[in-house]
C-alpha positions in Angstrom: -22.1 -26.2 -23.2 -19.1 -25.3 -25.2 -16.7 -26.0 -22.8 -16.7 -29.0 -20.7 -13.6 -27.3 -18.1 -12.2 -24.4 -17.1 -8.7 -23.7 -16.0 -9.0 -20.7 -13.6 -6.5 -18.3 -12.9 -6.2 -16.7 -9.2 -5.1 -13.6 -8.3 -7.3 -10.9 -9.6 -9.4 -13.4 -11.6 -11.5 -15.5 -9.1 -10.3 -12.8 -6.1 -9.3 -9.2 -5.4 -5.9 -9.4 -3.9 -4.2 -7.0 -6.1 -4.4 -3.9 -4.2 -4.1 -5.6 -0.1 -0.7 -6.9 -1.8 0.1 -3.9 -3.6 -0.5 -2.5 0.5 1.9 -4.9 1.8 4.4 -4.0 -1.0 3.6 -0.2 -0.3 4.6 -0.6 3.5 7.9 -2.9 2.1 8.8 -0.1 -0.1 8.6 2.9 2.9 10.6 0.9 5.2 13.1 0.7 2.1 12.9 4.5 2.2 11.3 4.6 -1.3 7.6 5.7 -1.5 6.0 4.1 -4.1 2.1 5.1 -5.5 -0.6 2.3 -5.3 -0.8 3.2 -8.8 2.3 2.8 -9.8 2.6 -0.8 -7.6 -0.9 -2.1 -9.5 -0.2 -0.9 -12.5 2.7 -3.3 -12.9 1.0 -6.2 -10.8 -1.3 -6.6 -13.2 1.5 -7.2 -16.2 3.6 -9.7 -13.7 4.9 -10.2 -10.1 8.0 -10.4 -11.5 7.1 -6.7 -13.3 6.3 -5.1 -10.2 9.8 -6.4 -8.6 11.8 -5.5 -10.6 10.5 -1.7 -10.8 10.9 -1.9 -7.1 14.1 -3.1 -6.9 15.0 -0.2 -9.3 13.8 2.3 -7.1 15.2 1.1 -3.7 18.9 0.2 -5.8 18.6 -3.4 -5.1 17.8 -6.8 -6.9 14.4 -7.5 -7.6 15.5 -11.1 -5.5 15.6 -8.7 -2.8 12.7 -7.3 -2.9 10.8 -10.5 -3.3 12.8 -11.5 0.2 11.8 -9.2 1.9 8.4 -9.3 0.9 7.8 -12.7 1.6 9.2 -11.8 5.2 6.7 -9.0 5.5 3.7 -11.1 4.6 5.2 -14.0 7.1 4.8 -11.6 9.8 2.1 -9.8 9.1 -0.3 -12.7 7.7 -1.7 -13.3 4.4 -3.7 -10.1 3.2 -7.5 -10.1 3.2 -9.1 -10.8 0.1 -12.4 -11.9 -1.2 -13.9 -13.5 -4.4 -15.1 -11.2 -7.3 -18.4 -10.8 -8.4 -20.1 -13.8 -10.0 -17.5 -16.2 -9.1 -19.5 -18.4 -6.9 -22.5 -18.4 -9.2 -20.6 -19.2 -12.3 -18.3 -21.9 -10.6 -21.4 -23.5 -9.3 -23.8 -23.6 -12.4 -20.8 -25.0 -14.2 -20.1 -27.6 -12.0 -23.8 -28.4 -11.7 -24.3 -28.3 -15.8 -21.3 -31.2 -15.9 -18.6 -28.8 -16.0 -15.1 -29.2 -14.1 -13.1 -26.0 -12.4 -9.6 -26.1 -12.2 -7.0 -23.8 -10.5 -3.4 -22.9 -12.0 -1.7 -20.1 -9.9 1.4 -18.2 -9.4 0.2 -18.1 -5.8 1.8 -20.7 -3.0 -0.2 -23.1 -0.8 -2.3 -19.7 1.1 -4.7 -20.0 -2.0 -6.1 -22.9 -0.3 -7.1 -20.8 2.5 -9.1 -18.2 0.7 -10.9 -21.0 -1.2 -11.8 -22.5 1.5 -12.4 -19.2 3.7 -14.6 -18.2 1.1 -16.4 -21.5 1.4 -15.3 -22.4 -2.9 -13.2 -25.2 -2.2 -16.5 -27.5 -3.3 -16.5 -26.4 -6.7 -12.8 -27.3 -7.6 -11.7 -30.3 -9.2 -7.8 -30.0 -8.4 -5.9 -26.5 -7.4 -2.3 -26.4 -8.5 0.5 -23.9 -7.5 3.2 -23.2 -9.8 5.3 -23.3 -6.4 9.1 -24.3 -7.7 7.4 -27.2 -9.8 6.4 -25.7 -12.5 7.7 -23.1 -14.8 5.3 -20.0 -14.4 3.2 -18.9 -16.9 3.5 -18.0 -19.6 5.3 -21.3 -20.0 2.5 -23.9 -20.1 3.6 -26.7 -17.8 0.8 -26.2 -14.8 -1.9 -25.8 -17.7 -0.6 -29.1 -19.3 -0.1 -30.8 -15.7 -4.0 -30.3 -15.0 -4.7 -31.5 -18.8 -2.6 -34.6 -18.0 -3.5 -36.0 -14.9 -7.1 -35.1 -15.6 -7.8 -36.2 -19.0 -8.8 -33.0 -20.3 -9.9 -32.6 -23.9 -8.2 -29.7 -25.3 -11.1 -28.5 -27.6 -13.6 -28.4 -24.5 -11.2 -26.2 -22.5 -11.0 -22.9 -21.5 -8.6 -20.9 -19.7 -9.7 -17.8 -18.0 -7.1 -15.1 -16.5 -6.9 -11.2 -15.9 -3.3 -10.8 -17.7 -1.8 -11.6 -21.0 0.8 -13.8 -19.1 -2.3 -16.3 -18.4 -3.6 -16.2 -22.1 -0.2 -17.0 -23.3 0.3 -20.0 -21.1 -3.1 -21.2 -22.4 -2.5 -21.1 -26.0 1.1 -22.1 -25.5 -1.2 -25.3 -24.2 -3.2 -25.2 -27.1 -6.2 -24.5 -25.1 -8.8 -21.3 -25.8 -8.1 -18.8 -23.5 -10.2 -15.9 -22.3 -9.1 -12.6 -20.8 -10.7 -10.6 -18.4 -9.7 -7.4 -18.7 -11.3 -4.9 -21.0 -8.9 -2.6 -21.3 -5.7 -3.9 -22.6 -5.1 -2.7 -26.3 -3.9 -6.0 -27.8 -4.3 -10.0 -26.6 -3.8 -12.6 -27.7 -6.9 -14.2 -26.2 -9.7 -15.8 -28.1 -12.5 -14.3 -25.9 -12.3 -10.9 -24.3 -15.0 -9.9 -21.3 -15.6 -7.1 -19.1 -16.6 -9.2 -16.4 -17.3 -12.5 -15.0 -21.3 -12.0 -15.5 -20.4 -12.5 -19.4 -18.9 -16.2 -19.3 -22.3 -17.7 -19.3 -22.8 -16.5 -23.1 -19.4 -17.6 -23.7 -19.9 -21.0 -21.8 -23.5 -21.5 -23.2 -24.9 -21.5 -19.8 -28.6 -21.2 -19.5 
């Protein structure tokens, strides 16, 4: 293989939880007296969290801190949004695994991506999962990428970072670790690999 690990992103990489939160932030935003579009909500999700709050706190005349508080409240009371894994993601993290290869998890995301690992029956196929939580600076500041080198050993020329936003690519090369964006759209990257979807990693991996 040509990569003997993979540093995973989360959110809208391994699973779909863009648009349940940009749902939750919808609902946050009407009882703010503010409607805001789906569209609008996902298009900034996908650049950063920190993106879409700030917008939001523009529209409702507020600080984007704000918003993010009473988020957080919302999804306190209302529970963690459903979500499920992507296409492809369980094949790929198994046949990995079983070829030698180790998955690894840095996200943005607190403690409740535990839960949909393990709801989704994919905590098996993880070497360690590490939230950025207040521990480590978030990406694109490499700190969780180099934590999970670290502790684990990791040879930088076998490992690859894969992640659905620039933000994800930058932490990985900030690493010095090949990064690979999944996300055929966006006009310019910095990524060394670009796919479609997660179907084309086993090319890129050299998976049979």
């Amino acid at each position: 293989m040509r990569y003997d690990n993979i540093i995973w992103d989360f959110d809208g990489t391994l699973f779909d939880t863009y648009p349940a939160m940009c749902r939750d932030l919808q609902a946050v935003m009407e009882g703010l007296g503010v409607h805001a579009s789906m569209e609008d909500l996902l298009a900034r999700f996908t650049v950063s969290r920190e993106t879409v709050l700030t917008w939001c706190g523009e529209q409702a005349g507020m600080a984007a801190q704000e918003v993010d508080k009473i988020y957080r409240a919302w999804v306190t009371e209302h529970g963690q949004p459903e979500a499920h894994p992507f296409p492809h993601v369980r094949s790929i993290l198994e046949r990995f695994q079983a070829a030698g290869g180790r998955n690894f998890v840095f996200t943005h995301r607190s403690g409740s991506v535990h839960d949909y690992l393990a709801g989704a029956d994919l905590t098996k196929y993880f070497t360690d999962v590490v939230s950025a939580g207040t521990t480590y600076a978030r990406k694109p500041a490499p700190a969780g990428n180099l934590h999970i080198i670290e502790t684990h050993g990791l040879d930088k020329a076998r490992t690859l970072a894969v992640g659905d936003r620039e933000l994800d690519v930058l932490a990985a090369k900030n690493a010095g670790i090949h990064a690979c964006l999944v996300d055929p759209a966006l006009p310019e990257t910095a990524a060394d690999y670009r796919i479609r979807d997660l179907s084309e990693l086993d090319a890129l991996l050299g998976l049979e």
